[in-house]
C-alpha positions in Angstrom: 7.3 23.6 4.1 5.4 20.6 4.1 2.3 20.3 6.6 1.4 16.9 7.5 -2.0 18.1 9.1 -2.8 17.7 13.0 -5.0 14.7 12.5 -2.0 12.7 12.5 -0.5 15.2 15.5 -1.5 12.0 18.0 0.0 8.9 17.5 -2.3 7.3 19.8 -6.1 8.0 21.2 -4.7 7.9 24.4 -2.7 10.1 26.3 0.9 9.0 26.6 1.1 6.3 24.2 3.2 6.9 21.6 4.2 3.8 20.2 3.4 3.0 16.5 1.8 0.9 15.0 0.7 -1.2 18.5 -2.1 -3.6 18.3 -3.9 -3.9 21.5 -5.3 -6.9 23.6 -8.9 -6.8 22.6 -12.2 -7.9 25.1 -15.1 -9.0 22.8 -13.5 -8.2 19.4 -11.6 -10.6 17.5 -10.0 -8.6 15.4 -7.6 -5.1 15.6 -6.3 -2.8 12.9 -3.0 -1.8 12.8 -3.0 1.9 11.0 0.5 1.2 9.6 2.1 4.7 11.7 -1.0 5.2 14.4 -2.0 3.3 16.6 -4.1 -0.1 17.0 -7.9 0.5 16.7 -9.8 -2.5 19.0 -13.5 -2.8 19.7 -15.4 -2.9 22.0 -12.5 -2.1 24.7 -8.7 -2.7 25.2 -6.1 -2.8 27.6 -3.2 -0.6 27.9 -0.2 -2.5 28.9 1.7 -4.3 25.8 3.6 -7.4 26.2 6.8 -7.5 27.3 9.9 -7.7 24.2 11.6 -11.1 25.0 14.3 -11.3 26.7 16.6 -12.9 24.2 14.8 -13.3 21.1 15.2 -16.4 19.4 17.8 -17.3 16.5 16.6 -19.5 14.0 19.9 -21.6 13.7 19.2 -22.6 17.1 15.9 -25.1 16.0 17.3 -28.4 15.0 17.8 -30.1 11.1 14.5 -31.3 11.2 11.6 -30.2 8.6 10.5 -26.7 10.8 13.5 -26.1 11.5 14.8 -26.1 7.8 11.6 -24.5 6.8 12.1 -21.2 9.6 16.1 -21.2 8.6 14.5 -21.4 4.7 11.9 -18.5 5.6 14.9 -16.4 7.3 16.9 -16.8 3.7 14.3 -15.2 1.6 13.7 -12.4 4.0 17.1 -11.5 3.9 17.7 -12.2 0.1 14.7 -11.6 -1.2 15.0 -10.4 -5.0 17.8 -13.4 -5.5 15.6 -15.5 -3.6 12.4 -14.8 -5.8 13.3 -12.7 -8.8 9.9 -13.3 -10.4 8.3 -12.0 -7.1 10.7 -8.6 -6.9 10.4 -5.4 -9.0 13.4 -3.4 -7.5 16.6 -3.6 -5.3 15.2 -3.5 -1.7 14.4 -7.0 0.3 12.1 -7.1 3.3 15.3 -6.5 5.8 15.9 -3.5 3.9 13.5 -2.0 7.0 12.6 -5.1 9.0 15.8 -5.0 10.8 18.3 -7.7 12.1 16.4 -10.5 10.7 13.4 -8.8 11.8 14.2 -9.4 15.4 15.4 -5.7 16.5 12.7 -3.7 18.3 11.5 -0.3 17.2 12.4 -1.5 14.1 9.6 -2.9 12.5 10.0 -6.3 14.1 8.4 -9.7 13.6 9.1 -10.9 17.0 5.1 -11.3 18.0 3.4 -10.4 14.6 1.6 -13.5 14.8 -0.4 -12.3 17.6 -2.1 -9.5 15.6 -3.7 -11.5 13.0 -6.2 -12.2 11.5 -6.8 -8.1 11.5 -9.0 -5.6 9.7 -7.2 -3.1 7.4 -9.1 0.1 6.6 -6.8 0.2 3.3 -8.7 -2.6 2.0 -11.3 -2.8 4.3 -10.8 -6.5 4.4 -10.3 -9.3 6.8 -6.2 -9.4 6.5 -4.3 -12.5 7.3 -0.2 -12.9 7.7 -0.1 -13.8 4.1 -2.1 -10.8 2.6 0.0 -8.4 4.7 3.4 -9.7 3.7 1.9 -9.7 -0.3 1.6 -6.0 1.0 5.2 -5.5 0.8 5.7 -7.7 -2.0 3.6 -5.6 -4.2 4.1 -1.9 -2.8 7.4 -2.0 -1.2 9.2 -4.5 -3.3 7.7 -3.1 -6.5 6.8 -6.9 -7.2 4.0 -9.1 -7.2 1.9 -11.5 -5.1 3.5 -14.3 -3.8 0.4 -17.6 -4.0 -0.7 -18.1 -0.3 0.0 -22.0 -0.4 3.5 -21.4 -2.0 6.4 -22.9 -0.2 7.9 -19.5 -0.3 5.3 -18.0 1.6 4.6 -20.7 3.9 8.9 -20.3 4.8 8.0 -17.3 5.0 5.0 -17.4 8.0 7.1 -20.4 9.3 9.7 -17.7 10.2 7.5 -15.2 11.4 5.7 -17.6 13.4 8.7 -19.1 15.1 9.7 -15.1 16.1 6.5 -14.8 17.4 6.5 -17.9 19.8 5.2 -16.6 23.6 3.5 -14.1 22.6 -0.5 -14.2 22.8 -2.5 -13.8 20.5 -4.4 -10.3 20.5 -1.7 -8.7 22.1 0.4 -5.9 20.8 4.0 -6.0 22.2 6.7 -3.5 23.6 9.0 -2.6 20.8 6.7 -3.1 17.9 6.7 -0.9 14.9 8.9 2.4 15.5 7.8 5.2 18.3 5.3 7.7 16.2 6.9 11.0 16.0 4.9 14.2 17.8 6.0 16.8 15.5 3.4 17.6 11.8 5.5 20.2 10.1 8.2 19.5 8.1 10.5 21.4 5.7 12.3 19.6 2.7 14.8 22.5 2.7 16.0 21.2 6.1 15.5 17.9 5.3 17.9 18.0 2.4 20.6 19.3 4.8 19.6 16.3 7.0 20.2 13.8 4.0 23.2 15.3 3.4 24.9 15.3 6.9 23.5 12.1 8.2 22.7 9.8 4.8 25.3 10.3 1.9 27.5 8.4 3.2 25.3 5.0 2.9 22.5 5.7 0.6 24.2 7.9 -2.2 24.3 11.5 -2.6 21.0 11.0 -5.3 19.6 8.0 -3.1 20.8 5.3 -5.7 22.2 3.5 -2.3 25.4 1.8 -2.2 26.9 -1.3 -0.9 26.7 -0.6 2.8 22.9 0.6 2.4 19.9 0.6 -0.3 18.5 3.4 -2.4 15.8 5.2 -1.0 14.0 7.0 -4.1 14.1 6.2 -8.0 13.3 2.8 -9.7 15.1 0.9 -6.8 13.2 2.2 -3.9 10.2 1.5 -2.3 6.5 2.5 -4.3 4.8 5.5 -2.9 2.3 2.8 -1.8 4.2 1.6 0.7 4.5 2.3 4.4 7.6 4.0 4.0 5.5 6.5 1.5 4.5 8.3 4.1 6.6 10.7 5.6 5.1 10.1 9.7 5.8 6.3 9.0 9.2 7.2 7.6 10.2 9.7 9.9 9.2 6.8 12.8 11.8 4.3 11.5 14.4 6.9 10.6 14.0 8.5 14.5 14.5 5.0 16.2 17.0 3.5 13.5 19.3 5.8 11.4 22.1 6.6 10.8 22.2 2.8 11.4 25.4 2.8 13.3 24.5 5.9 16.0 20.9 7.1 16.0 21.0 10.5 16.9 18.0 12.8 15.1 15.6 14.3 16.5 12.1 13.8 16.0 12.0 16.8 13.4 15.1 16.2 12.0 13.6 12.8 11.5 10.3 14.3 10.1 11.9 17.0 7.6 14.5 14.1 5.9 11.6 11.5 5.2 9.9 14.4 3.6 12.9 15.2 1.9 13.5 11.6 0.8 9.6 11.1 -0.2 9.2 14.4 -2.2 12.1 12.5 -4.6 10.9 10.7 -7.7 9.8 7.1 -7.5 7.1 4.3 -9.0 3.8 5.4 -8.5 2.1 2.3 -6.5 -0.6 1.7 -9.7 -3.7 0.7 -7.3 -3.4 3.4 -4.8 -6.9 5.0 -6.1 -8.5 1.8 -4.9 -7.2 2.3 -0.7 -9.1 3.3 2.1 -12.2 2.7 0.2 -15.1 3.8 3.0 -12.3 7.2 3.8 -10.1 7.7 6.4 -7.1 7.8 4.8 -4.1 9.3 6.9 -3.3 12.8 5.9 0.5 12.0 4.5 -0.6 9.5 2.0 0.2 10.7 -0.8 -2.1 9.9 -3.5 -5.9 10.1 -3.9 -7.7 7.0 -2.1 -10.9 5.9 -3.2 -12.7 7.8 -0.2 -10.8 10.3 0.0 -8.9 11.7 2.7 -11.4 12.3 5.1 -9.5 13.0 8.1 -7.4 15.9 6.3 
C-alpha cells in the first residue's frame, strides 16, 4: 500500500473545485503558478469561474500557406514527431502527444488550447519566473529524457507558434475549462491492485512489461518518461489516466486510476539527474518521488 499523504487529499483550496492544474484570473498579481496536479496559486485574489473550452477548437491546416501559417502547421509536426523531428533534442521513445492529446487540442487531457494565457508564471520547482519556452524545455528534459531546446531556435519558436495559435481567444490570466485532467480525491493506493489494473485495462497497448507497442508508448524503462516528470507522480498520473485511458473507452474509477499510476511509477525508469535541485524554498508535493532541495515540507 502506497500512501500518497492527505496534503495532496484537496486538489483545490476551494471547495468544489477539482480541476487540475487550473490557473486562475488574477486582480493585482501578474503572475500564477500552476502546481503541475493542484491547483493554480494567484495573489492577491482570484476569481472562480474559468473560461469557457471553445467551441470548435481550431485546426492548424485551416491557416493559409503563408509564413504563420507554415510555421503553426511546422510547430504541430514536431509535437507530434518529436524524436524524428529533433533527435538531438530526445533521449527516449515518447513525443510530446504521447500525453498532450489530439494535437494537444482534447480537453482534460493536458491541452494547449489556452496555455498562452498562463504565462509568464512562477514555478515553485524552480522558483523562477517561467515563460512558454522554459516550460516546454521542461518536457524536453524530464519527460523526453532529452535536452534543452535554445529559446530563439526555429524549433521552439514553431513550437510557441503552435501553442499560441491554440490559445487564440483566450485572455491572458485566465485558466480555462478543460485544462489539465480533473485531480483525483482519493490518497491511498495499492500497487497490488494496481497491477491487476495494468493488466486488465493496459496490456493490450502498452505491453505486458510497459515496453509499449505500436498502438501506444512504453510507460516505464529506458523509453518512458524520467521520474522528474509530471507523469512521475502518481496524483498527476492517476489524473490523466482517470480522464483518458483506456484511450478508446475511459472507464476507471478514480482509485483504480490511483492504484495503476502507482503501479506503473513504482517500475524502473531514468532517474531525472537534477531532481535534488526542485522546490528549492520546500513545498514539494508529497508523491514526488525524490528528495528536493527543501525538502518535502508539506508531507
Amino acid at each position: 500500500m502506497l500512501a500518497l499523504g492527505s496534503a495532496c487529499a484537496a486538489p483545490s483550496d476551494r471547495e468544489g473545485d477539482r480541476r487540475a492544474p487550473l490557473i486562475e484570473r488574477t486582480t493585482g498579481a501578474q503572475f500564477v503558478e500552476d502546481t503541475g496536479a493542484g491547483v493554480a496559486v494567484a495573489s492577491p485574489t482570484s476569481a472562480r469561474e474559468p473560461f469557457p473550452w471553445p467551441t470548435a477548437v481550431p485546426l492548424a491546416d485551416t491557416l493559409p500557406g503563408d509564413v504563420h501559417g507554415a510555421r503553426v502547421r511546422r510547430g504541430r509536426a514536431i509535437l507530434s514527431a518529436t524524436r524524428d523531428s529533433l533527435p538531438a533534442y530526445v533521449g527516449n521513445q515518447l513525443r510530446c502527444m504521447s500525453c498532450h492529446l489530439e494535437d494537444g487540442r482534447r480537453a482534460d487531457a493536458l491541452p494547449w488550447v489556452g496555455v498562452m494565457a498562463r504565462f509568464p508564471q512562477y514555478r515553485s520547482r524552480n522558483a523562477l519566473i517561467n515563460r512558454i519556452e522554459d516550460r516546454v524545455n521542461d518536457c524536453f528534459v524530464r519527460s523526453l529524457s532529452g535536452r534543452a531546446l535554445p529559446h530563439d531556435s526555429e524549433s521552439m519558436r514553431d513550437i510557441v507558434a503552435y501553442m499560441q495559435f491554440l490559445s487564440r481567444g483566450v485572455p491572458q490570466g485566465f485558466r480555462i475549462a478543460g485544462q489539465g485532467a480533473p485531480a483525483v480525491r482519493v490518497t491511498q493506493a495499492d500497487t497490488t491492485l494496481g497491477a491487476a489494473v495494468y493488466e486488465r485495462s493496459c496490456v493490450r497497448c502498452h505491453g505486458a512489461a510497459g515496453e509499449g507497442t505500436t498502438l501506444a508508448p512504453p510507460l516505464w524503462g529506458d523509453g518512458s518518461y524520467s521520474n522528474g516528470a509530471g507523469m512521475g507522480r502518481p496524483r498527476t498520473a492517476a489524473a490523466f489516466i482517470r480522464a483518458n485511458m483506456p484511450y478508446d473507452a475511459p472507464t476507471l474509477s478514480e482509485q483504480e486510476a490511483l492504484n495503476v499510476a502507482a503501479y506503473i511509477n513504482a517500475q524502473p525508469r531514468r532517474a531525472y539527474s537534477l531532481g535534488q535541485l526542485d522546490w528549492p524554498f520546500g513545498g514539494a508535493p508529497v508523491d514526488v518521488p525524490y528528495i528536493t532541495a527543501g525538502g518535502a515540507s508539506r508531507r
